[in-house]
C-alpha positions in Angstrom: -15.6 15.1 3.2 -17.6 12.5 5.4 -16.5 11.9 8.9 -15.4 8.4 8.3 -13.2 9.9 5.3 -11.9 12.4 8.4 -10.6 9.0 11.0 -9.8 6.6 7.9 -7.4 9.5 7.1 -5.4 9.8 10.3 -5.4 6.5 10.9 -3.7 5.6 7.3 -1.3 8.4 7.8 0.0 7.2 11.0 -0.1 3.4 10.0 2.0 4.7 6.7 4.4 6.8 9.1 4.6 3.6 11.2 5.6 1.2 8.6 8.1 3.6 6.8 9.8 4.1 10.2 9.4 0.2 10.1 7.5 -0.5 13.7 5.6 -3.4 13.9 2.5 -0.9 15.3 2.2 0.1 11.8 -0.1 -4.0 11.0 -2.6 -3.4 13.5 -3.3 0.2 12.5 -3.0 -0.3 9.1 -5.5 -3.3 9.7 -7.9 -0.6 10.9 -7.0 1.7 8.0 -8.5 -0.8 5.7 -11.8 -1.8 7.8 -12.6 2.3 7.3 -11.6 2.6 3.6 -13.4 -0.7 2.6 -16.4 1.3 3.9 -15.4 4.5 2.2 -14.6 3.0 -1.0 -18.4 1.2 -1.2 -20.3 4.4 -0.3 -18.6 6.0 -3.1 -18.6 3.1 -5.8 -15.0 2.3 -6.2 -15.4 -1.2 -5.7 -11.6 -2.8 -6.8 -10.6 -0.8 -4.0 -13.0 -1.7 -2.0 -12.3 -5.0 -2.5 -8.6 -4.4 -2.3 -8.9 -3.4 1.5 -9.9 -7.2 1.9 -7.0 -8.2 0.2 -4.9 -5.7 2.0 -6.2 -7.3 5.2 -5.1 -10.7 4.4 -1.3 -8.8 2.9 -1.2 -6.7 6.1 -1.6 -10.5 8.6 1.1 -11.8 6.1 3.4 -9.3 6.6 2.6 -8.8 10.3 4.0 -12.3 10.8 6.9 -12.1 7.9 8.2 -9.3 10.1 7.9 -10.6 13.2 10.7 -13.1 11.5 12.8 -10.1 10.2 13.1 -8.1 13.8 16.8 -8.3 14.9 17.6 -8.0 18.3 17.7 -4.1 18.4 13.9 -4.6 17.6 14.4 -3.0 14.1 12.7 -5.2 11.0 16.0 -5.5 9.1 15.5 -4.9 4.9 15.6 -7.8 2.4 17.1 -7.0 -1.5 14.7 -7.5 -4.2 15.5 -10.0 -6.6 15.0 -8.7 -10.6 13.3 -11.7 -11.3 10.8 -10.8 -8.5 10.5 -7.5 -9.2 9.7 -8.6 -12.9 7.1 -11.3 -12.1 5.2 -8.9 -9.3 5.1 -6.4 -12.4 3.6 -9.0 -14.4 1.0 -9.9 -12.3 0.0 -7.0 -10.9 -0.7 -6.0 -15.1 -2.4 -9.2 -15.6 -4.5 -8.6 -12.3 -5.7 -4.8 -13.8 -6.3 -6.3 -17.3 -8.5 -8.6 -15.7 -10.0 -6.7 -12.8 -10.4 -3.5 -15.5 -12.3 -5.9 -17.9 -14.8 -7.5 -15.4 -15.7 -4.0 -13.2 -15.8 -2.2 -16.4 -18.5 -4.9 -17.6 -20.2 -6.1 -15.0 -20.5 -3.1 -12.4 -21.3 0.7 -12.3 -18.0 1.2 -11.4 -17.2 5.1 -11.6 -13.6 4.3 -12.9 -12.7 0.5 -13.3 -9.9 0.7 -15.3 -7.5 3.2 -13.1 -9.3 1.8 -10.0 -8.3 -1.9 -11.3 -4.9 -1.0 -12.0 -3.8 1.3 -8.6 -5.6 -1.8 -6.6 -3.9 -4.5 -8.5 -0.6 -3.2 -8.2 -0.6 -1.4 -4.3 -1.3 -5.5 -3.9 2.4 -6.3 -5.4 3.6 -3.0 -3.7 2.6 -4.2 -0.3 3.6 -7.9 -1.0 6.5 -6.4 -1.4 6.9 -4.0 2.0 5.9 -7.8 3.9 8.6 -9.0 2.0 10.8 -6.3 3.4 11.7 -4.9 0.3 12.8 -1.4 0.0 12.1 -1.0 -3.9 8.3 -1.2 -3.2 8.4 2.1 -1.3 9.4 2.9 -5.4 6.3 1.3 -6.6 3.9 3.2 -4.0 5.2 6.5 -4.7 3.7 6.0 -8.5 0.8 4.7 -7.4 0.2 7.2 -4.6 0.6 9.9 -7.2 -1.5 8.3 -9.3 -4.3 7.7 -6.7 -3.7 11.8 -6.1 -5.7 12.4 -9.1 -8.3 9.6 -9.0 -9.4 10.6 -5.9 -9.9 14.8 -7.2 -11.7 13.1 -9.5 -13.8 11.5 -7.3 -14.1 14.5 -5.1 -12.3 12.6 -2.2 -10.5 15.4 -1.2 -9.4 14.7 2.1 -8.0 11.5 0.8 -6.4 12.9 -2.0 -4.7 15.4 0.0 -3.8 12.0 2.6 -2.3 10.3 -0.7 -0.3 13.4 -1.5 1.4 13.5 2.3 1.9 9.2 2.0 3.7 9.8 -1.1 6.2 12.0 1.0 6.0 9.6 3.5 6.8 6.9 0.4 10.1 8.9 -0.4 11.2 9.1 3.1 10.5 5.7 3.6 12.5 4.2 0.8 15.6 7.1 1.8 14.9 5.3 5.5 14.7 1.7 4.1 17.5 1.9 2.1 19.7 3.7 4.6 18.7 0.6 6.6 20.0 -1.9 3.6 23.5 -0.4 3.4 23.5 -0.8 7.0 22.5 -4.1 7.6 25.2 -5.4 5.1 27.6 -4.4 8.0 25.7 -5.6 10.7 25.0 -9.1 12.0 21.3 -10.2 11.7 
């Protein structure tokens, strides 16, 4: 447990808490969130996820501006429904994205893990396309990857972050209750 593990920590967990209670503070701290895990994931050699906090960067600008168009005039970002033919092409993607990712870190890199490390990153990318969409369903699709990042990161001896995942995978199931409760509402309400 390093001290950069220690501040990248708090700072996910608020950014998480943030964007489930859907705030627009939660882009600018998540942005930091990133900048300290890209670190964290190089020192320790998990480099799709290193990687991925680049990507995430570029998702979390996309999303900052997709919800500045979704705020209504209470200053809440209102929810969008998720097409199945979305949901089924991010799905795809994001397994053609780990084959690939899996294939080249696991042949070209000392990656510790390049598989599960290719598959978590590629898919948390669909995942948070999905939250700048404003789609509740990818709080779904982070709760099995959070879970799943739960025991890549004891493996990894990341305990801090492990135990971080654990608590944002709470914070995934309160956020979907919240985001959903905030669908059914804004079918009744003007936008």
């Amino acid at each position: 447990m390093s001290p950069l593990e220690i501040v990248a920590v708090v700072v996910s967990f608020a950014g998480i808490w943030l964007t489930a209670r859907r705030r627009m503070l939660c882009w600018p701290v998540n942005l930091l969130a990133c900048a300290l895990y890209a670190k964290l994931f190089l020192d320790v050699r998990l480099y799709a996820d290193m990687v991925l906090q680049g990507a995430f960067g570029i998702a979390i600008l996309y999303g900052w501006l997709a919800w500045l168009r979704g705020v209504r005039d209470s200053g809440v970002v209102a929810v969008a429904p998720l097409p199945a033919r979305q949901a089924v092409a991010g799905l795809a993607i994001g397994a053609i994205a780990a084959a690939s990712v899996g294939w080249l870190t696991s042949r070209y890199t000392d990656a510790a893990l390049p598989w599960m490390d290719a598959t978590l990153s590629s898919f948390s990318l669909v995942a948070q396309y999905w939250t700048a969409r404003r789609h509740a369903e990818s709080w779904l699709l982070w709760i099995i990857v959070d879970v799943t990042y739960v025991g890549m990161f004891i493996v990894k001896a990341l305990w801090l972050t492990a135990g971080l995942y654990a608590a944002i995978t709470l914070l995934a199931v309160l956020g979907y209750r919240q985001w959903r409760r905030g669908a059914r509402r804004g079918r009744h309400a003007p936008a």
